[in-house]
Each structure stands twice: as structure tokens, then as C-alpha cells.
C-alpha positions as a printed Julia matrix, in Angstrom:
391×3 Matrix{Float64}:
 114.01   60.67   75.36
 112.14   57.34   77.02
 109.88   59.39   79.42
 109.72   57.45   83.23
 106.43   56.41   84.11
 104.18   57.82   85.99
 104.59   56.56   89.66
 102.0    54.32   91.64
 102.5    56.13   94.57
 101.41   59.37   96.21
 102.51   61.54   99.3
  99.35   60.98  101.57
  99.79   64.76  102.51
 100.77   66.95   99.47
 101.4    70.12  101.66
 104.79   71.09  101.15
 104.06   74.79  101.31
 107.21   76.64  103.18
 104.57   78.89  104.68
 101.67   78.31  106.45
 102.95   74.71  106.95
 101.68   71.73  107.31
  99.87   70.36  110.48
 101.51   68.05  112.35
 100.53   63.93  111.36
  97.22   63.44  112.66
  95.61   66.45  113.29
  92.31   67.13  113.26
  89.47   69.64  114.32
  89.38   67.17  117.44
  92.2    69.15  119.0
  90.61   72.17  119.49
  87.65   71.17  121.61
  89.13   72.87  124.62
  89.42   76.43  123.18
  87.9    79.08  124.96
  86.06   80.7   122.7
  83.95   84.21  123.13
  85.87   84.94  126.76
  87.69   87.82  126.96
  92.03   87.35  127.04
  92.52   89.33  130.06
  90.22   86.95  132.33
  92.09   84.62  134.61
  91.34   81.36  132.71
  91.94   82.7   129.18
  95.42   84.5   130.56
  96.44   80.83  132.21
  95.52   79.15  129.31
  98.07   81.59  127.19
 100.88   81.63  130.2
 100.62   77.54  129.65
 101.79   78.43  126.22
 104.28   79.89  127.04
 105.33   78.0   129.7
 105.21   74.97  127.35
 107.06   76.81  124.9
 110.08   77.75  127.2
 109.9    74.0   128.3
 109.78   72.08  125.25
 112.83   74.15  123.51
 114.64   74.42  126.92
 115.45   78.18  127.05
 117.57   79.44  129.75
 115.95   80.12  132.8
 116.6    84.06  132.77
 115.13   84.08  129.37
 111.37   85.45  128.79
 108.71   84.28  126.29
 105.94   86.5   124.81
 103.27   86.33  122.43
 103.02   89.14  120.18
 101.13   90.34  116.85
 101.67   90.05  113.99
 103.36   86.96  113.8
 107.09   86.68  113.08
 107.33   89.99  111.1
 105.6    91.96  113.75
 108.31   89.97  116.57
 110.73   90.87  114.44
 109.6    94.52  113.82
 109.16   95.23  117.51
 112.96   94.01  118.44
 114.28   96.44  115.47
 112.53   99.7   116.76
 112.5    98.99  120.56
 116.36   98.06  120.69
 118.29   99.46  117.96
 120.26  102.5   118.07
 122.59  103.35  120.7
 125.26  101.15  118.69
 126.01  100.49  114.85
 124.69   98.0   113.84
 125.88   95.09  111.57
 122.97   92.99  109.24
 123.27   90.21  107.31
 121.33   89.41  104.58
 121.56   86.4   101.56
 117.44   86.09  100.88
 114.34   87.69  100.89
 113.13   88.42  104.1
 116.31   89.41  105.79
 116.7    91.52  103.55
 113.73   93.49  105.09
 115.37   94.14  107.88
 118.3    95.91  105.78
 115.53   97.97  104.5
 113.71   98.59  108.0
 117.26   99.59  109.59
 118.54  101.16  106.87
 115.32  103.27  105.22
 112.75  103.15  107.94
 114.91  103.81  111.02
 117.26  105.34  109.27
 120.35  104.96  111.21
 123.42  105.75  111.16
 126.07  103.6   111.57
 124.52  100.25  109.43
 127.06   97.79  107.75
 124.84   95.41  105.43
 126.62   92.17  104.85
 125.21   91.26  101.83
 125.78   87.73   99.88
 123.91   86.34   96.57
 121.2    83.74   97.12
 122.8    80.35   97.89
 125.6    81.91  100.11
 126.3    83.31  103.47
 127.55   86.35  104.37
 131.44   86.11  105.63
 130.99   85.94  109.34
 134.05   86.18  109.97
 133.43   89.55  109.3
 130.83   90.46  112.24
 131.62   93.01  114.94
 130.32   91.96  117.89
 130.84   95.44  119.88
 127.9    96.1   117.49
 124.12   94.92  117.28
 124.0    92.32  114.85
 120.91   91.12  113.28
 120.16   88.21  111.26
 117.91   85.0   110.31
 119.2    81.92  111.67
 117.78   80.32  108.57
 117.12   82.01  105.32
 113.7    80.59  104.34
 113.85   81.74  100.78
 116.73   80.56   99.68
 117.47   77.62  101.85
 120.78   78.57  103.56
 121.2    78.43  107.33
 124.35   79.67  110.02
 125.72   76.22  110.16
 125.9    76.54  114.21
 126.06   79.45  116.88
 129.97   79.19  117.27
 130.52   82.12  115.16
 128.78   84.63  117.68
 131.44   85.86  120.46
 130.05   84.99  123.87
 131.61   88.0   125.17
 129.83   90.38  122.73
 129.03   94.17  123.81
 126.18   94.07  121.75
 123.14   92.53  121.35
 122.31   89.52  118.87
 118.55   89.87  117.07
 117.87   86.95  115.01
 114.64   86.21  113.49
 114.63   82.26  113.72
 111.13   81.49  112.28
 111.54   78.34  109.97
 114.72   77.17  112.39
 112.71   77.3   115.76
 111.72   73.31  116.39
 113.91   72.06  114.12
 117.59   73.29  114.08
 119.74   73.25  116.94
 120.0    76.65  118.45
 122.04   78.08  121.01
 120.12   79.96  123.26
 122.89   82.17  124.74
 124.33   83.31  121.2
 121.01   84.78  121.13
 119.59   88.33  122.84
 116.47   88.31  120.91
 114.7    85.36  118.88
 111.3    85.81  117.38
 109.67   82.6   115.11
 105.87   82.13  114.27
 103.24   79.36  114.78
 103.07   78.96  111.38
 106.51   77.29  110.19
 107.82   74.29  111.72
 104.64   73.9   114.53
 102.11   74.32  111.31
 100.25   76.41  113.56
  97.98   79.58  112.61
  99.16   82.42  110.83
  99.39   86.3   112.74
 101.01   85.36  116.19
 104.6    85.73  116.89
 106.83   84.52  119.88
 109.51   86.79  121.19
 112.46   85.59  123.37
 114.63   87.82  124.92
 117.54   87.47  127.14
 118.79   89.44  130.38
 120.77   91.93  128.14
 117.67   92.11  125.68
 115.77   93.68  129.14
 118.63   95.71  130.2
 118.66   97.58  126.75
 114.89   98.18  126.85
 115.2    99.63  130.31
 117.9   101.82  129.77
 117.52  102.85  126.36
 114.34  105.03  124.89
 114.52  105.29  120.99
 114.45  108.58  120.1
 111.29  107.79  117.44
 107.7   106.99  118.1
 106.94  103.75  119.04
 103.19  102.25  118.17
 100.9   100.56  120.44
 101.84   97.05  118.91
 105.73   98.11  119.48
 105.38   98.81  123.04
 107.63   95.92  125.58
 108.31   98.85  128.37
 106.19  101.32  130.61
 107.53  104.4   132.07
 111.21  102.87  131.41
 110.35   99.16  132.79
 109.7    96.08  131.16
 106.06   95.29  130.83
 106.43   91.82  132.5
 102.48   91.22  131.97
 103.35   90.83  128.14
 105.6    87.35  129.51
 102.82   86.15  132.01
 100.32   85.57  129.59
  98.87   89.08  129.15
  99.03   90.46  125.54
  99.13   93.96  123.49
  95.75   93.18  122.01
  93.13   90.6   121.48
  94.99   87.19  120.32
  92.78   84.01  118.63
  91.78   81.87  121.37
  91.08   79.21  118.48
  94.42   80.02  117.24
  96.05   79.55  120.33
  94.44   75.95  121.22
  95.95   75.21  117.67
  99.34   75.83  119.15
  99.0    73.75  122.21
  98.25   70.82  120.36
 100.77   71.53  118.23
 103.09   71.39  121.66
 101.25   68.38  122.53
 102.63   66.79  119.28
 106.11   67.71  119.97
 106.37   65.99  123.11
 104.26   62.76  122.18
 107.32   62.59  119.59
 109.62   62.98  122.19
 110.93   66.87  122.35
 112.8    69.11  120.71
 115.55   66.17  119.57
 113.15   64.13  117.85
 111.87   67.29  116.24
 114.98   68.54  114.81
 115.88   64.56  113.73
 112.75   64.6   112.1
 113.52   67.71  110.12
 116.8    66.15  109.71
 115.85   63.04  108.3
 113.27   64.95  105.67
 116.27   66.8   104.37
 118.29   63.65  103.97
 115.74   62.02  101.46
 116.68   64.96   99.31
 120.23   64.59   99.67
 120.5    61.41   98.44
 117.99   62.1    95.72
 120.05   64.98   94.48
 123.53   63.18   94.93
 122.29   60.51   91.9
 119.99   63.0    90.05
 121.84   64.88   87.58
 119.21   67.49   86.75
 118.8    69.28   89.74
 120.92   70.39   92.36
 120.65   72.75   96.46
 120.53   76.09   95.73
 123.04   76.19   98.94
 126.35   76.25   97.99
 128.01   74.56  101.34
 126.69   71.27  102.71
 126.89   72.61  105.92
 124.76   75.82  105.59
 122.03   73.47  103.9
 118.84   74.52  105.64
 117.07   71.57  106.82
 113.49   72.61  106.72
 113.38   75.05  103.51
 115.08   72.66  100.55
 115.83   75.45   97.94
 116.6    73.29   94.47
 117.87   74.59   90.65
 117.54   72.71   87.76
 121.23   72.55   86.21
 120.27   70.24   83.25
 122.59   72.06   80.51
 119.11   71.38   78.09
 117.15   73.36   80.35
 119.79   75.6    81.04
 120.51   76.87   77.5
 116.66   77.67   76.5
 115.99   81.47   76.36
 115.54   82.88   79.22
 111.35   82.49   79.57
 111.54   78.99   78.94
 114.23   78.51   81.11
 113.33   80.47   84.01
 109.37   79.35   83.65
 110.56   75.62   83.98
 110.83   75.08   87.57
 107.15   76.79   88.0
 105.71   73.98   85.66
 107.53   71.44   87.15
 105.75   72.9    90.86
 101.81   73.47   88.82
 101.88   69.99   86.93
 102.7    68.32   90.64
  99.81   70.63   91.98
  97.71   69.03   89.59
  98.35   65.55   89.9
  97.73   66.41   93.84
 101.72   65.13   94.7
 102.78   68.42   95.86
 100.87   71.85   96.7
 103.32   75.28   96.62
 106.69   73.73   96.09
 107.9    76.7    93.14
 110.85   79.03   94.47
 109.83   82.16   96.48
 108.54   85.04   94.21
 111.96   87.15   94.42
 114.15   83.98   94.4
 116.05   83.01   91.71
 113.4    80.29   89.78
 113.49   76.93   91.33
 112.06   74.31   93.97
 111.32   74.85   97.17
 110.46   71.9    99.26
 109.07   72.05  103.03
 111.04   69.42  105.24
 110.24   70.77  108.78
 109.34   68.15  111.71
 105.34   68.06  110.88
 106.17   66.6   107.38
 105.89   62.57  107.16
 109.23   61.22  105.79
 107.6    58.66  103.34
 105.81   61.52  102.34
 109.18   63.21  100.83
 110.34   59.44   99.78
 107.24   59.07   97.95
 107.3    62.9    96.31
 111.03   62.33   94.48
 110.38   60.04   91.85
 107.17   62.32   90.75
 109.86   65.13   90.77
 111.83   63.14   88.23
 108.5    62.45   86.44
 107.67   66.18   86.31
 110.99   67.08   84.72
 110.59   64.51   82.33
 107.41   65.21   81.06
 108.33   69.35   81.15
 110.95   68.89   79.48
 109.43   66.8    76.52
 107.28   70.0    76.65
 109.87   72.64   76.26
 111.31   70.52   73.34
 108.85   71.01   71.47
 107.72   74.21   71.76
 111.76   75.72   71.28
């Protein structure tokens, strides 16, 4: 085969890692000069500075006014973690799960809390779930976006407005960058580190009126840690969504995501955001529409996620190798780009079926991703030369 040459042109910013992200165009150590380093959290100053946050936060992706905003451990696992034990259990409860980490929460509800009445809607990597299927007199949990294997809900419209129970969705790589409807959701949780390319180890939690009314009138019947805690002596602990905090958050960290915020709006909000991540996404669209080796992982157009790109590599060469060679491919494909310094941590997810995995979220430059596809047909060319010769 006539091998392509190499091409003349680099991203300027390799980092297509789906987790940490990258930082936003322009960042530098400049932007956290106003941190408030070495002061305790619980001061006045420190607590305004982490209400501002939040207040920037509820601003910026225009929650309802009822809602609340927290900051919380543990970033969007511990969110996530703290909405499954403080909430679930006085209804069954329906999950969905077609990746990795909502699959987690199948695990959690299912083997950690151990209740009763769970229906797991379960559907292979590169698929949804039915959701036509979903009970909505139940608790339902779910990620808006499956990060692992690049499949998203293609809107809210499948969630009943007039649900009995309570909607838990971890929204982590969606939050900044997909279009979500704030009343389909009770509880949303996301983390600095995805679309914002913030710090790792603090989560956001977002909880709506019926969110509150459940943790007021509902004690689990297990222990619940320190970290877990949202409620004192059967009230909401309203301190946690004025700025006050379980324990000791990064000031550093935090200054991070404010200029993170800052970024957001000197784009122009949460719509230039999301058509950012949009217009990332689309580069890869129309590479893969003429590129005959590769294809989404996502079966439906419409449940493509817009910020995760999950790829396979359908070349029937590749494809009939024995299973080492074939499988390994994708993960030379992801260390020869390393190399050459064109793209850092693009191989699939560890438990995801072998492939590309391509971060497209709003802090990503789109000449970056126009520059990065002819080194990905580069790569395959020169792997597969490779393979050739060693079957």
C-alpha cells in the first residue's frame, strides 16, 4: 500500500484526554493570582469567594430559580454517590446503563445498597437502553452522556414531566456542552474536570424542589458517612448551597474554576459552549463519512455524544487479524500519535471495547481537531504496514 505522508501540521494543544480535560484556550498560571490561599473555608471571604461559584455556576447554565447548587467531594463520583444513598429507597428504582461508569451505579444500587425493587436497563456499548421502557412512578437514574462509550439521551423529551419519582442523572462530560433540560432533572451532579478542564476531586450537585422534599421526608434506613450527609435533624443543610462545604475544598482549585467561568462567558455562555462542542464533533463527522477505516462507536446519529467521540476501526484487514493484533491496533494507533506529540490519551477506555476516544468538549480548539484527522489517517497507515508484516 502507498503509505500518506506524514502531515506538516500539528494540533497546537495535543490534549485530547476525555478526563482531566483540557484547559480552556489561553490559560495560564496568570489566572490564579487571586486565590486565597492558607485561609481557612469557613471565613467570610473564602465562603463568598465559593458562594460566587456557585452563583456563577447557576447563572452561566441558567438553572431554575428553585434549584440549589453545591460543591461537594469527591468530584463527580462522590456527587453522584451522595444522591444514590441519601435519596434512594422508598421507591423501585429503574437504572440505565450502556458504558462503564453507569454501570457503577447498577452495582452501587444493586450490591452496595442492596435494594429491592431495581430494574437494570442494560444495552451493549454503542446503544441506548429502550426508554421507552422507563417507569417514571419509579426513581430513575442515569448518565446523560455515557463518557466511555460515546452515546448520549438524544434530548430530555423522553422523561415524563409528571413523574412520581425522582430523576438522578450524573451529567459530568454533558454539563457545558449539551443542551439539558433542567426540569427533566431532580438531581444532576458533573465535575470541574470534564468540559470546564478544571481540577480533579470537586463535584457540583444540583437538586430540584422534589430532590429537597425527598431528603426531608425520607431517612435511609443505612448509615450515612460524614461526606454523604445533605440534611440535619431531618432538614436540608442549606449552608452546603451558600458556600459552606462538608470539608476543606482547594482554594487553588477553586480559583481554577472561576476562570474557567470567566472563559465561558468571554465566549459568550452556555450557547457558544455547547456550539463549540458541537462544532468539534462535526470535524469528525465529516472525517468519518469519507474515511472508510473507521467508524462512531454510536450506533444512532442522534445519540452521538458530542464531547466523548468513541471510534472502531472497521477496516475488514484489521478486522480479520487474530484477536491480539486486532484488538491491540487502536492502542498503537493512540501511542504512535503520543509520540509524535499530535494527540495525548486518545485509546478507548480500559473496559471499552478497543478503539478511539477523542475529547471534543468546548475548551478544545477546532483547528486543533481539523489539524489531528489527517495524522489519524497517517497512524493507521503506518500501523497497519506494521501489522502486515508481523501476521
Amino acid at each position: 500500500m502507498t503509505l500518506p505522508p506524514k502531515p506538516a501540521k500539528r494540533p497546537a494543544n495535543p490534549r485530547f484526554s476525555s478526563g482531566p480535560c483540557t484547559k480552556h484556550p489561553g490559560w495560564s498560571l496568570d489566572g490564579l493570582k487571586g486565590a486565597l490561599l492558607g485561609r481557612n473555608h469557613r471565613q467570610p471571604e473564602t465562603k463568598a469567594r465559593i458562594e460566587a461559584a456557585l452563583l456563577k455556576t447557576r447563572e452561566l447554565l441558567k438553572l431554575p430559580d428553585d434549584y440549589r447548587v453545591a460543591l461537594v467531594p469527591a468530584s463527580d463520583t462522590g456527587a453522584m454517590e451522595m444522591a444514590l444513598w441519601s435519596l434512594l429507597g422508598p421507591k423501585g428504582v429503574d437504572v440505565l446503563a450502556w458504558e462503564a461508569f453507569s454501570r457503577d451505579w447498577v452495582t452501587d444500587i444493586v450490591e452496595q445498597l442492596k435494594l429491592a425493587d431495581v430494574r437494570p436497563l442494560l444495552a451493549a456499548y454503542g446503544n441506548l437502553p429502550d426508554l421507552s421502557e422507563v417507569k417514571f412512578d419509579r426513581d430513575v437514574v442515569f448518565a446523560w452522556n455515557g463518557t466511555t462509550s460515546g452515546v448520549r439521551v438524544p434530548n430530555g423529551d423522553w422523561i415524563a414531566s409528571d413523574r412520581e419519582g425522582l430523576t438522578i442523572c450524573d451529567a459530568t462530560s454533558a454539563v457545558f456542552a449539551q443542551d439539558i433540560d433542567w426540569r427533566k432533572l431532580d438531581v444532576a451532579t458533573f465535575s470541574w474536570q470534564k468540559v470546564l478542564g478544571g481540577e480533579a476531586q470537586h463535584g457540583m450537585l444540583i437538586l430540584s424542589p422534589r430532590a429537597i422534599d425527598r431528603l426531608e421526608s425520607y431517612a435511609p434506613p443505612w448509615p450515612l458517612p460524614k461526606l454523604f450527609r445533605l440534611t440535619h435533624n431531618g432538614k436540608l443543610m442549606t449552608e452546603l448551597f451558600e458556600g459552606g462545604t462538608i470539608n476543606t475544598p482547594s482554594m487553588l482549585c477553586l480559583e481554577d474554576y472561576m476562570d474557567a467561568l470567566r472563559f465561558v462567558e468571554s465566549v459568550g455562555g452556555l450557547e457558544h459552549t455547547i456550539a463549540r462542542s458541537d462544532a468539534n464533533a462535526a470535524v469528525i463527522a465529516d472525517w468519518v463519512a469519507k474515511t472508510p477505516w473507521v467508524d462512531f462507536l454510536a450506533q444512532e446519529p442522534a445519540a452521538r455524544s458530542n464531547t466523548s467521540v468513541c471510534l472502531k476501526v472497521v477496516d475488514p484487514g484489521i478486522v480479520a487479524l487474530p484477536p491480539q493484533l486486532r484488538d491491540g491496533f487502536p492502542q498503537a494507533i493512540a501511542d504512535r500519535l503520543s509520540e509524535e506529540d499530535v494527540a495525548k490519551d486518545i485509546a478507548a477506555y480500559r473496559h471499552a471495547p478497543p478503539g478511539l476516544r477523542i475529547w471534543t468538549g468546548a475548551m478544545v480548539e477546532k483547528a486543533d481537531v481539523e489539524a489531528l484527522m489527517p495524522w489519524l489517517d497517517w497512524a493507521f497507515a503506518q500501523e497497519k504496514q506494521a501489522v502486515a508484516k508481523d501476521a
